[in-house]
N, C-alpha and C positions, 0 to 999 in steps of 0.2 A: 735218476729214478728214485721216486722214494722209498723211504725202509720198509720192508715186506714185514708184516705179523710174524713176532717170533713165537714160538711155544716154547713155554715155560709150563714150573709147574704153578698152582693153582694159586699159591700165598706168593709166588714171588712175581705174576701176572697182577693179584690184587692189588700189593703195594705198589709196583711199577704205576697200575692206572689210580691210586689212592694221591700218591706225589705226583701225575703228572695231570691230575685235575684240582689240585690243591694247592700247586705253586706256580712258582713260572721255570721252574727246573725240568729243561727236556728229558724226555724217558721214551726209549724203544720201543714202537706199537708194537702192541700185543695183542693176540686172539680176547675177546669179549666178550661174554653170555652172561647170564645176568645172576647166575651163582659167583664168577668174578666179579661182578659190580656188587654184591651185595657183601664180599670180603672186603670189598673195598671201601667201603659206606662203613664199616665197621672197622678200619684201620685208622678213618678220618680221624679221632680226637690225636692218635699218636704222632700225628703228620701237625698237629695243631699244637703236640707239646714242642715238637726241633721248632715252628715256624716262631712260637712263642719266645721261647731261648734267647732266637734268633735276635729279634723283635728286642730281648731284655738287654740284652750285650749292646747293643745300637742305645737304650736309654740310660744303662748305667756308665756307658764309656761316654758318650757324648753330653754328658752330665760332669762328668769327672772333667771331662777336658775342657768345658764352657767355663763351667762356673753356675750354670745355669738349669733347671729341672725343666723349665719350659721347653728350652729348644731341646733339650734329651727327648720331652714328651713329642715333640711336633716330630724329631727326628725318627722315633720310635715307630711312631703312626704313616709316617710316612715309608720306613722302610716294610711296614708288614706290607701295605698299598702293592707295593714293587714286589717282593717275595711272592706275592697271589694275582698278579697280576690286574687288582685292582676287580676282579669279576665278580667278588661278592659286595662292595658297591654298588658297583653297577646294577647287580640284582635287587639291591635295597631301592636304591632310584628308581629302576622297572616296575617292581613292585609297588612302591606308594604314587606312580603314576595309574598304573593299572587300578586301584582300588581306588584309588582319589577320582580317577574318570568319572564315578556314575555308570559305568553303561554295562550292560550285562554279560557276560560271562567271555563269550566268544569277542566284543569288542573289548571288553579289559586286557585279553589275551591279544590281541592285536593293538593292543595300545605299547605292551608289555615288549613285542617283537621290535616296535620301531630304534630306530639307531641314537635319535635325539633324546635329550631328558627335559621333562617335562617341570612346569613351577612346582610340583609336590616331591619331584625327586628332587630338584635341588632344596628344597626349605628343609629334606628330611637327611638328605648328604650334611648340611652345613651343622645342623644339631647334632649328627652323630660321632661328627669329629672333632667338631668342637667339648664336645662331653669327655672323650676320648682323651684326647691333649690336655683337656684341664684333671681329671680324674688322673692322670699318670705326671703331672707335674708336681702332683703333690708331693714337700719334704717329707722323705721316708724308706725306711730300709726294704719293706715288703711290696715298695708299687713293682718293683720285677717279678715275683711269683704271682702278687696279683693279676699282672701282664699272661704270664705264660698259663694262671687256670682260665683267665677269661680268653684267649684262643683255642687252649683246648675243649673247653666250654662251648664254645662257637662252633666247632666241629661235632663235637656230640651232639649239637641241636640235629643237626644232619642225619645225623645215624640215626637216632628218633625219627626223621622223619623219615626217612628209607624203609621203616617198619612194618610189617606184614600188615595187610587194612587200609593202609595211607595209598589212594589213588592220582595215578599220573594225569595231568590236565591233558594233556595232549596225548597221540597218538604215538607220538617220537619225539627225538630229543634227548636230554642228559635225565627229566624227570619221568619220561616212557621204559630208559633202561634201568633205572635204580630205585624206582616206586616199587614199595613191597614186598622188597627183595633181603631185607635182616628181619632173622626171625626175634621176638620178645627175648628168649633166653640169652641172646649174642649181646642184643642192646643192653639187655643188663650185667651181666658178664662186662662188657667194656665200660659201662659206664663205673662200675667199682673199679675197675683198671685204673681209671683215669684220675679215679677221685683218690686213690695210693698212690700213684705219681706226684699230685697235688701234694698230698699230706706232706711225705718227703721234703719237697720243695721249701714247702710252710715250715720246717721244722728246722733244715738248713739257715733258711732267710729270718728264723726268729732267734738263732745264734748270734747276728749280729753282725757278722761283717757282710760288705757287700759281694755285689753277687762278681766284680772283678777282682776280688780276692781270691776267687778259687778258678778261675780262666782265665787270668793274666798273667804274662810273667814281671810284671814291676809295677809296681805302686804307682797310677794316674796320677795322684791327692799331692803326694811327695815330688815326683817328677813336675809336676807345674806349681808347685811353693802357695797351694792353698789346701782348704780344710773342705774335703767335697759337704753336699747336699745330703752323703748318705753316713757318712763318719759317727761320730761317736754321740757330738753332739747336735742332733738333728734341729733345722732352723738357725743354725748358727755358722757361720762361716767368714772367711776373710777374704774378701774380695778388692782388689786397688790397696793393697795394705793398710785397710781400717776393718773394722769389723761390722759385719751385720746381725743384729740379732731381732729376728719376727718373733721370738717368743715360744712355748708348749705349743704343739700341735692338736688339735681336741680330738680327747681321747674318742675312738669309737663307743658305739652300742656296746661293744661285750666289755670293752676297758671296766663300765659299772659292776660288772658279775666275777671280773678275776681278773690275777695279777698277772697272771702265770702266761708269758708270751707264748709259748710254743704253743697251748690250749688255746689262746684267744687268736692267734694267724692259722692255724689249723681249723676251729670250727669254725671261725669266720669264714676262709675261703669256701671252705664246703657248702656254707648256709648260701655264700654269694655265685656257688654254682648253682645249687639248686633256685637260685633267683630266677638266673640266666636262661634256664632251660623252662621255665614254669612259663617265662615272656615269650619265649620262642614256642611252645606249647601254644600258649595262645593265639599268637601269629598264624599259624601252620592250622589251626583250626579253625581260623576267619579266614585264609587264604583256598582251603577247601571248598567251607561253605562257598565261597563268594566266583573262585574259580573251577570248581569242579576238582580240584587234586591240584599235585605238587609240578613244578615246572624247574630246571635249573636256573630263574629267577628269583623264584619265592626258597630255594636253598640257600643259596646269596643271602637274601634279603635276613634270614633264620639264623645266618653264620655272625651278622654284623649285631643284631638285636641281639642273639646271647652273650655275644661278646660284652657291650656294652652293657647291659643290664648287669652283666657279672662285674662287672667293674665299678659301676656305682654300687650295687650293695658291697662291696669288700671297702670303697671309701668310707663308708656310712658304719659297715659292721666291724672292723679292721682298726 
């Protein structure tokens, strides 16, 4: 038989349904009503900073162990895929078929439901992971905190749109139970949560060592008798025992303004959150007009657009 709704109390029903619609990590059914979906819509960025971690440990280890920043990157992208079971995908592909259709509101929405994906979701899957994989291969100490603000990023687009005013397309569903339901003062409240976490992170990862320096117990770099991609000296490494050297990495945007790492991975990420959510803002506000409100498609589709957006402006500003 299956698990019968447990009662709990009310933040540890939210989180429960926060991780078990945000990962692929099974969790307890629990009782529902839309004051718990809407703690819940409001825990998302925190569930986005564990998946992000997650996510960095997969591209700074498999980076150390290769040799290689690409497959860390490909490995990286592909473990968030599997952690989230792939659903905000999916929703990005639903969504740029639904919009891409042409047809109005009720048929985008029924374009949206079907199982197959459509030539606008795949033309919009391949660019998003392709941007993805190339923006996190890059030589550098900071693409893991970049990693972990742009998932939590992604999740806050969510919480925004879960917002008191933001109407559900449908009747039922994941966007009939969580349209509406965080009020402005929560969204904001977490959103500074998120961007202190961040800070943190940025200020950590502008010390310098990598991020398997302080969650490993033994040196990757030394145990396989090379010089990783995130060491000391970055672009330069010993690979077949000769040496590679690609040269200075160009400096970002704020490198022009200051010297000062911790200031320049710090306001940078924050500028390249605020990107993220500005893109997803947009998104969420064509997705209304065009659909009538928000669907657990057009959530998806909000998680992977801020994601990415955050992640090119922290390339760019970073």
């Amino acid at each position: 038989m299956p698990d019968e709704p447990s009662r709990v109390s009310g933040a540890r029903a939210a989180w429960r349904l926060a991780v078990g619609t945000f990962t692929v990590f099974p969790v307890r059914p629990v009782d529902v009503d839309r004051a718990v979906a809407g703690r819940a819509m409001s825990l998302a960025p925190f569930v986005g900073v564990l998946l992000g971690l997650a996510a960095a440990v997969v591209l700074e280890a498999a980076g150390a162990v290769s040799g290689s920043p690409l497959l860390g990157a490909v490995l990286a992208v592909g473990a968030l895929a599997w952690l989230t079971r792939a659903l905000h995908l999916d929703g990005l592909a639903d969504l740029a078929d639904g919009l891409g259709s042409g047809k109005p509101a009720d048929g985008a929405l029924d374009v949206m439901k079907r199982s197959d994906i459509g030539p606008f979701g795949v033309v919009t899957l391949v660019i998003v992971l392709l941007v993805q994989v190339a923006v996190l291969s890059r030589d550098d100490t900071a693409a893991w905190v970049a990693l972990v603000a742009a998932v939590a990023t992604g999740r806050l687009a969510v919480t925004w749109a879960c917002r008191e005013g933001v109407p559900a397309a449908r009747p039922t569903g994941l966007g009939a139970l969580v349209a509406g339901t965080v009020r402005r003062g929560a969204a904001i409240t977490v959103t500074l949560a998120t961007a202190a976490v961040v800070v943190v992170l940025a200020l950590v990862a502008a010390a310098g060592p990598s991020l398997l320096d302080y969650c490993w117990p033994f040196d990757l770099r030394s145990t396989f008798g090379y010089t990783s991609y995130s060491g000391v000296a970055p672009y330069s490494e010993l690979t077949y025992g000769y040496s590679v050297d690609a040269g200075p990495r160009p400096a970002g945007l704020l490198h022009h303004l200051s010297d000062d790492p911790y200031l320049i991975t710090a306001a940078g990420l924050l500028l390249a959150m605020a990107a993220g959510l500005g893109a997803a803002a947009l998104l969420r506000r064509r997705a209304v007009r065009r659909l009538g409100g928000v669907t657990g498609d057009v959530l998806g589709a909000l998680v992977e657009t801020a994601t990415t957006v955050t992640l090119l402006a922290a390339v760019v500003l970073v």
